[in-house]
C-alpha positions in Angstrom: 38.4 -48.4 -44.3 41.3 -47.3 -42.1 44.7 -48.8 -42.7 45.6 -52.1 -40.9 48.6 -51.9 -38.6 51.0 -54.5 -39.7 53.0 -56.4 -36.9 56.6 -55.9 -38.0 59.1 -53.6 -38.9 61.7 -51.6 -36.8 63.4 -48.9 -39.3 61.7 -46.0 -38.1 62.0 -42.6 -39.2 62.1 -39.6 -35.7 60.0 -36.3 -36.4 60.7 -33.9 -33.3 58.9 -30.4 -33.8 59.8 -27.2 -31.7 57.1 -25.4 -30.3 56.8 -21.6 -29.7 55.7 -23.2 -26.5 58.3 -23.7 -23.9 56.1 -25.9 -21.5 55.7 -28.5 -24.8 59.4 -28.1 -26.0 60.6 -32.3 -25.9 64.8 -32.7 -26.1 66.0 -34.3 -29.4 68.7 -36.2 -27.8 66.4 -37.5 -25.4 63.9 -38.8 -28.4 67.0 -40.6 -29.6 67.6 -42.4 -26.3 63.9 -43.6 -26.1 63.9 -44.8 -29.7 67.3 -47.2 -29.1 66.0 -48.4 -25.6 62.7 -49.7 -27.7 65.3 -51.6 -30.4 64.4 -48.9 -33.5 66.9 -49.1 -36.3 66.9 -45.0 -36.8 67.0 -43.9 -40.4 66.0 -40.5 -40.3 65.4 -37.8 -38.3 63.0 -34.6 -39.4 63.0 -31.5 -37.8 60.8 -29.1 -38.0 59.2 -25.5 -36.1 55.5 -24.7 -35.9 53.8 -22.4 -33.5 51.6 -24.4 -32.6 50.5 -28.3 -33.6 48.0 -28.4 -36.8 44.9 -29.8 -35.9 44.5 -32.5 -38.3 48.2 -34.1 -38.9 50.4 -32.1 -36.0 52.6 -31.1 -38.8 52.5 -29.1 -41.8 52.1 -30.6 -45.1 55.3 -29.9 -46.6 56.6 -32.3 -43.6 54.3 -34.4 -44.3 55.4 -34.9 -47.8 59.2 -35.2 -46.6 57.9 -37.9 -44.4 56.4 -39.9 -46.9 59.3 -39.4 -49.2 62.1 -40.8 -46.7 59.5 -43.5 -46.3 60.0 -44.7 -49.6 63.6 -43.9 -50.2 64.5 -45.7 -46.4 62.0 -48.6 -46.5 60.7 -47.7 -43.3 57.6 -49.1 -41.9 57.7 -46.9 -38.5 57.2 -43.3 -37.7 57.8 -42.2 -34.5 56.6 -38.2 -33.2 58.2 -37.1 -30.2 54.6 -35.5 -29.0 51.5 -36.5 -27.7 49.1 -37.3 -30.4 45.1 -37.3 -30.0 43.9 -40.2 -31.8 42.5 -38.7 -34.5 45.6 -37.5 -35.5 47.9 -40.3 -35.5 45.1 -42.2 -37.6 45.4 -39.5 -40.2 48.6 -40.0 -39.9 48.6 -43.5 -40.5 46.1 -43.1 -43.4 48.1 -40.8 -45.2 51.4 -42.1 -44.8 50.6 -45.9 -44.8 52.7 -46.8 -42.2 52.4 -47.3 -38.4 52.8 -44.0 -36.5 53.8 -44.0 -32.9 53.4 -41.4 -30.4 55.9 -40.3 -27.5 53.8 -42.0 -25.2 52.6 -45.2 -26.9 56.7 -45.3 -27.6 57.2 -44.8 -23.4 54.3 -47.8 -22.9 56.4 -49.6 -25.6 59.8 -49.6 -23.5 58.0 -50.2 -19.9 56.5 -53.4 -22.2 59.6 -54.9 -22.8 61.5 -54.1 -19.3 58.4 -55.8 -17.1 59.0 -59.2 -15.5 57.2 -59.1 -12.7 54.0 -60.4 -12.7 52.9 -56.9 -10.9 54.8 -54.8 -13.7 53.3 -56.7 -16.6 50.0 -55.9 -15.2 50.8 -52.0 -14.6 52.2 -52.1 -18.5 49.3 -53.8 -19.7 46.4 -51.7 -18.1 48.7 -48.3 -18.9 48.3 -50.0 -22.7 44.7 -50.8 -22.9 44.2 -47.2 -21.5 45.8 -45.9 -23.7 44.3 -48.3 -26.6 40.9 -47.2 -25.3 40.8 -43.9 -27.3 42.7 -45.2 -30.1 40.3 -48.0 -31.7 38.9 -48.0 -34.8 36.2 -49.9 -37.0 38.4 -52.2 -38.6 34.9 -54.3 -40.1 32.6 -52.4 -42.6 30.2 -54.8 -42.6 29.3 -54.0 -38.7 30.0 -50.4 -39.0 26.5 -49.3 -37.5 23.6 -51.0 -36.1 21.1 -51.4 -39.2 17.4 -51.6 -39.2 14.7 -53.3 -42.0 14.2 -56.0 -43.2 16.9 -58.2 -44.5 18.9 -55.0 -42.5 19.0 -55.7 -39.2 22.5 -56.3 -37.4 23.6 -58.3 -34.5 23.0 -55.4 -32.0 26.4 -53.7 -31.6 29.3 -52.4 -33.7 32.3 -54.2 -33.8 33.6 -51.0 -32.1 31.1 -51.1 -29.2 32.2 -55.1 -29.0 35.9 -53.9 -28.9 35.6 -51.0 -26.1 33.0 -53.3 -24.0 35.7 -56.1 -24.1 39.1 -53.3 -23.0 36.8 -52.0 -20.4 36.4 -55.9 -19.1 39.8 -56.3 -18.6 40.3 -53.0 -17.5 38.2 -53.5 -14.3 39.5 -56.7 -14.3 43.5 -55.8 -14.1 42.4 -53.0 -11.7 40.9 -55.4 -9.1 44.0 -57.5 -9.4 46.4 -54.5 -8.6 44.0 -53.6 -5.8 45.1 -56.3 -4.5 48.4 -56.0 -4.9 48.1 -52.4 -3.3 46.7 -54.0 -0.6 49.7 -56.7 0.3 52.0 -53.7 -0.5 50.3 -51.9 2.0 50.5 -55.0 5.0 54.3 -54.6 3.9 54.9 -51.7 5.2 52.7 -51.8 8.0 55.0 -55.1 9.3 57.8 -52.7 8.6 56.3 -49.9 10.3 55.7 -52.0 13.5 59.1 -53.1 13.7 60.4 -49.5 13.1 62.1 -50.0 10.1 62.7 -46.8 8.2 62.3 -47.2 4.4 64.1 -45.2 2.3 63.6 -44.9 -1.5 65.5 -44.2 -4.8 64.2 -41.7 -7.0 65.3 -39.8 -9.9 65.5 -39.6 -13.7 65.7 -42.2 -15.8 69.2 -43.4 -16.5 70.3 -41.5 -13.5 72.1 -44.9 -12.2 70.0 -45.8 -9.6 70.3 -49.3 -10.3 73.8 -49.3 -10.4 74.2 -47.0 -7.0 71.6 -49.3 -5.5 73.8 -52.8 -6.4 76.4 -51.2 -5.1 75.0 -50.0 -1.5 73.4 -53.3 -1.3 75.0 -56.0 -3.0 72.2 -56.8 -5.0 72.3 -57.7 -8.9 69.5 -55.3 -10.0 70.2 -55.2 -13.7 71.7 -51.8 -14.5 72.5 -50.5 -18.2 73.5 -47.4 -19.5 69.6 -47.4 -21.1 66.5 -45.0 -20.5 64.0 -47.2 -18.6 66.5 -50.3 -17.6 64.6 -50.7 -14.3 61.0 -51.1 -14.1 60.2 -53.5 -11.5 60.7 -52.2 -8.1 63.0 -54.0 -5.7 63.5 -53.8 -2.0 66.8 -54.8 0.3 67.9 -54.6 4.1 70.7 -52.1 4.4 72.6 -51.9 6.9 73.3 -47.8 7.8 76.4 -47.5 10.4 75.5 -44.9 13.3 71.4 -45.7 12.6 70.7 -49.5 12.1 68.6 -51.3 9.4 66.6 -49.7 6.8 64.4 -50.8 3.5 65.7 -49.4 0.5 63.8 -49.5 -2.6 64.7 -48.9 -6.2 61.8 -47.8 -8.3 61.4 -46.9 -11.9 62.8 -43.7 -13.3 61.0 -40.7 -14.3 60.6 -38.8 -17.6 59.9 -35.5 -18.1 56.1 -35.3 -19.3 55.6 -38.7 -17.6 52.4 -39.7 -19.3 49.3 -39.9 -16.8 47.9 -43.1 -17.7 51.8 -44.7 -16.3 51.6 -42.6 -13.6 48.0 -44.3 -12.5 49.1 -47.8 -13.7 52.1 -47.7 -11.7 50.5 -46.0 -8.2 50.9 -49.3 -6.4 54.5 -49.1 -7.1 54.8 -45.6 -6.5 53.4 -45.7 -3.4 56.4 -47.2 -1.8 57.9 -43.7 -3.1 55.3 -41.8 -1.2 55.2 -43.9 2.1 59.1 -43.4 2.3 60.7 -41.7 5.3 63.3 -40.3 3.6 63.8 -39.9 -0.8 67.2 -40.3 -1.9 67.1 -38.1 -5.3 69.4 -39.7 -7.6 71.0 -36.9 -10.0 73.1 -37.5 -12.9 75.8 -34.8 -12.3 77.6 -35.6 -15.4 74.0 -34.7 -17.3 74.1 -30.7 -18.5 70.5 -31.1 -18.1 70.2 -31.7 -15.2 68.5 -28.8 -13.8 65.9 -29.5 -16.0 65.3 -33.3 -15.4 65.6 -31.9 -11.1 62.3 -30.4 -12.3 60.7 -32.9 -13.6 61.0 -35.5 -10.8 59.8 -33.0 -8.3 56.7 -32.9 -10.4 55.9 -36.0 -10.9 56.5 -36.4 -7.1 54.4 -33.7 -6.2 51.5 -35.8 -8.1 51.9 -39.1 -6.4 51.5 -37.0 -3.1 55.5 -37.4 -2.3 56.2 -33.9 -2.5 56.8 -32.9 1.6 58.7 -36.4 1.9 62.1 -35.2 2.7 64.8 -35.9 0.4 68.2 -36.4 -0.1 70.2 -35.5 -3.3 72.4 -38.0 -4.4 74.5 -36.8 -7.4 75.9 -39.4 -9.2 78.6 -40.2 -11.6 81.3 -37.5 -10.4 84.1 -39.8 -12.2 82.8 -38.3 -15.8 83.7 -34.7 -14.2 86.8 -33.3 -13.8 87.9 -32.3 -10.4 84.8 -33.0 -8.4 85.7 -35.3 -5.4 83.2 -36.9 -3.3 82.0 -34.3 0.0 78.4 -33.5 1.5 77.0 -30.3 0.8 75.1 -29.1 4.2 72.5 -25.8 4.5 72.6 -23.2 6.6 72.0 -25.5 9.7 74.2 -28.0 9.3 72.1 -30.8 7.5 72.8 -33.2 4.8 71.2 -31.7 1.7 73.4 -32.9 -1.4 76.2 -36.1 -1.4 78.6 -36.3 -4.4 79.8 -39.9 -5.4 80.2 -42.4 -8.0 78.1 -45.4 -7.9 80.7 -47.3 -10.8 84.2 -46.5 -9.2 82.2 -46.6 -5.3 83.9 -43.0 -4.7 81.9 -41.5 -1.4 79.5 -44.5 -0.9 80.4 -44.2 2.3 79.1 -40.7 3.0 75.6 -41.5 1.7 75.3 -43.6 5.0 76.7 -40.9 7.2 74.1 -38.9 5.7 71.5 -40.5 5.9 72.0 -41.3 9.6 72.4 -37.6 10.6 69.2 -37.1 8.4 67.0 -40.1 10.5 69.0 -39.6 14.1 66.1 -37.4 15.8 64.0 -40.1 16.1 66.9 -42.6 17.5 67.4 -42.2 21.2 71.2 -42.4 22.8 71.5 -42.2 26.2 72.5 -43.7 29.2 69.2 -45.4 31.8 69.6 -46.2 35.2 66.9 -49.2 36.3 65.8 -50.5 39.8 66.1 -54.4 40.6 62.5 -54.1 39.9 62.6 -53.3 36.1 64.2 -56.5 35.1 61.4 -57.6 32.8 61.5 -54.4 31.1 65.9 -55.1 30.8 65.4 -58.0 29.8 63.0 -56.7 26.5 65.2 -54.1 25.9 68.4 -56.6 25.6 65.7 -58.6 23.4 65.2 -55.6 20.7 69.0 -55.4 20.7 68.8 -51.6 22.4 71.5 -52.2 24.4 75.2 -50.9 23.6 76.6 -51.8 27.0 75.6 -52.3 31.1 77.4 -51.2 34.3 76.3 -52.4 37.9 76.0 -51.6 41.1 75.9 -53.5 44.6 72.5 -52.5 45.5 71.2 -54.3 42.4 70.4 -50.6 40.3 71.8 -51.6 36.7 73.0 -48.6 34.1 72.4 -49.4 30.8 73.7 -47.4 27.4 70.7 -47.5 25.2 70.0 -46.6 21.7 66.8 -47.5 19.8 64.0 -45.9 17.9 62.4 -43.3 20.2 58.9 -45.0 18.7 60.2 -48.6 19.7 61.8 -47.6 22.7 58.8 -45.7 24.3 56.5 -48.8 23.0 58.5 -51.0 25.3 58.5 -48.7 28.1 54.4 -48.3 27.6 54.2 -51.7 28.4 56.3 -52.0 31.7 56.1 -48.0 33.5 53.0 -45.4 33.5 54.7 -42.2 32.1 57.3 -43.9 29.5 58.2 -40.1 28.8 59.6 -39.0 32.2 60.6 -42.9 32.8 62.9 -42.0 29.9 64.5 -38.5 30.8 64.5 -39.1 34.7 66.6 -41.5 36.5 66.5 -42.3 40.3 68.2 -39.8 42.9 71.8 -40.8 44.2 72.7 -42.9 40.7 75.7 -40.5 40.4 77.7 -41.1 43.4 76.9 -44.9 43.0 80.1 -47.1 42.6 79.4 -48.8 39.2 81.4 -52.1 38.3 81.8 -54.0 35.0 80.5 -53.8 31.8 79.4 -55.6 29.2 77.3 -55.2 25.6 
């Protein structure tokens, strides 16, 4: 019979092992952080080199005995491997060391456990857990270990195990239909926001990037922010207000880990989809981080597999007050465009150039121009006053009115649609003889 998990104890022992393989290669310090942010009391931490993983315990024996010797001396009840386990695996594990043994992803589900309030994020967590649980149960009654036949032998028709896997994949379907439907009113979101043309713009980047903290301070808001790996989990969304543009949607979303485990990555698509419906990604980068190159990497991956990976982006890199001479500026390519904006969410150093960025990144679809309008178009005036298009107005005797515009070319061609027949020329033409028109007063 296999070892029952117990439901206590938070003195854990870390094993980290470095592969020959690059592409499997976790960071120690990392491990560390995730272990804290899920409230383990760290006792001890093994290291170790293999080629590659054995097949049966992931580690070599003579860890294995080191393992179950710190074990004793620490009383610990927890050991944590900063690797993917198969199942089979961490039950050997737990078999031979008589302890509980957590993977780096059941440590991940873990965290995202404890940061969920939401009613949405609870769900994502749970369904990412049972998942996950799926290919980890075991027969934990010998008595309904198989289905029997005879007489005197014959058993109540399932395993225990079937009984277990039939109920997870119950509330599996069931969780999924729920989400669908959150999905869905996610989705009527952003088409309300779509039809009034408001651009959304979303916060990406690693985890502990300070997203949060850049995101309180652009809008306001009391997002809670800590200097943790995974402090944000449930996604928020605010009006902000960008000078030289108008309104947007800004949402801050959870953070992203390098070898982001698949199962979150499916539990949390309804949240991630307001990362992929986005006009434009701000790409939070922890500047002070010397890996950040690497963690650059990994968020670009995970984006490309949520289907956000032509979205264009902005890089935001964050927390230039931990560097020495690095003042806040925007870094432009080869034709001029925003591509990189250096500031400091905590001191507020450069705030200000995130908006000026972002506005010279959205302005091609915002028209700026002046229109000159017959006495005739004054339904069509009217509207435009009404969607708060108009900057300012000048007039002349015989009634023509010249109006300074600026709008959304999608919102500002839907209002033409519905009072002219080409909106297009409507827009770029204005009636002969409007320059030597004497045009008197103003007023926006």
């Amino acid at each position: 019979m296999l070892f029952e998990r117990p439901g206590g104890g938070e003195r854990a022992v870390l094993v980290h092992i470095d592969l020959a393989d690059c592409g499997q290669r976790e960071d120690p310090d990392e491990f560390r952080e995730l272990a804290a942010s899920a409230g383990a009391e760290v006792v001890a931490f093994v290291n170790g080199q293999r080629r590659s993983p054995q097949p049966r315990f992931y580690i070599g024996s003579g860890k294995l005995d080191e393992i179950r010797q710190l074990l004793v001396s620490t009383k610990s009840e927890l050991v944590i491997f900063n690797h993917a386990l198969s199942p089979s695996q961490e039950r050997n594990l737990e078999r031979e060391l008589q302890c509980r043994v957590l993977d780096r992803t059941g440590l991940i589900l873990d965290i995202f456990a404890q940061r969920a309030r939401t009613h949405e994020g609870k769900l994502q967590v749970e369904l990412a857990q049972l998942q996950h649980m799926s290919t980890r149960l075991v027969r934990g009654w010998t008595h309904l270990e198989r289905q029997k036949g005879g007489i005197g032998l014959r058993g109540p028709g399932e395993t225990q195990l079937e009984s277990d896997r039939r109920m997870l994949r119950a509330r599996i379907k069931s969780i999924g239909s729920r989400l669908a439907k959150v999905r869905s009113q996610r989705n009527q979101g952003r088409r309300s926001r779509r039809r009034a043309d408001i651009a959304s713009l979303s916060l990406v980047g690693y985890t502990n990037a300070g997203k949060s903290t850049l995101f309180n301070a652009l809008t306001d808001a009391s997002v809670y922010s800590a200097d943790q790996l995974f402090a944000t989990l449930d996604p928020t969304l605010r009006r902000l207000d960008i000078g030289g543009f108008g309104p947007v949607i800004l949402a801050d979303t959870v953070g992203f880990i390098r070898h982001l485990p698949h199962k979150l990555v499916e539990a949390f698509r309804a949240t991630l989809e307001e990362v992929a419906s986005a006009e434009l990604l701000l790409h939070v980068v922890d500047a002070a981080d010397e890996n950040r190159g690497d963690n650059v990497e990994q968020v670009e991956a995970v984006l490309e597999e949520i289907g956000a990976g032509e979205t264009p982006r902005l890089e935001i890199y964050n927390k230039i007050d931990r560097l020495a001479q690095v003042s806040p500026g925007i870094d432009r390519d080869e034709h001029g465009r925003p591509v990189r904006v250096w500031v400091s969410a905590h001191s507020g150093a450069g705030l200000e150039l995130i908006g000026e960025a972002v506005a010279e990144l959205l302005a091609p679809d915002i028209v700026h121009r002046w229109m000159v309008m017959a006495p005739e178009h004054g339904r069509l005036r009217a509207r435009l006053y009404s969607a708060g298009a108009v900057l300012s107005e000048c007039a002349a005797e015989d009634g023509f009115s010249r109006l300074e515009i600026r709008a959304p070319r999608v919102e500002l061609l839907r209002l033409l649609h519905r009072e002219v027949d080409d909106p297009e020329h409507f827009l770029q033409a204005s009636p002969s003889g409007w320059e030597s028109r004497q045009w008197s007063g103003q007023s926006g």
